[in-house]
C-alpha positions, 0 to 999 in steps of 0.5 A: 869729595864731590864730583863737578865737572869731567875729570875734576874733583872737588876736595878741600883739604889741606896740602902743604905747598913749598914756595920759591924765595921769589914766592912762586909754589915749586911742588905740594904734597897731597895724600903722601905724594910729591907733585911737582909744579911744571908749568908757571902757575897763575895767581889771583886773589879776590876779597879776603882769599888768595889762589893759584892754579898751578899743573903738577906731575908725580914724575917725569913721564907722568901726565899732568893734573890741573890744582887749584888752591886757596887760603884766606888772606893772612891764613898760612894753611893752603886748601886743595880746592879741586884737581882735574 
């Protein structure tokens, strides 16, 4: 774990994220908590890898964090890139 920016995190490691019908991460799971996605997330992908950022909450008056994650194209495991 490396520290990059203010209040951001480098980490790289493996979450478990739970995705709409439509394909849209609801919440991920990250050292044994449950953070809900409350904002529309944003999606790309560049060669060979797939991203989104998405901002979570651990309850309802808990502020905000800022996760990017990633995967390799056709990788079902997501990575934890870095929180802020």
């Amino acid at each position: 774990m490396t520290t990059t920016a203010a209040h951001e995190t480098t980490l790289n490691v493996a979450v478990d994220v739970r995705f709409s019908p439509a394909g849209f991460p609801l919440a991920l799971r990250h050292d044994g908590h449950l953070w809900v996605i409350t904002d529309e997330p944003v999606h790309w992908s560049g060669v060979d890898i797939e991203f989104w950022q998405v901002q979570g909450k651990l309850s309802s008056t808990a502020a905000p964090r800022t996760f990017l994650l990633h995967r390799d194209s056709g990788a079902a495991q997501w990575l934890l890139e870095s929180v802020s």
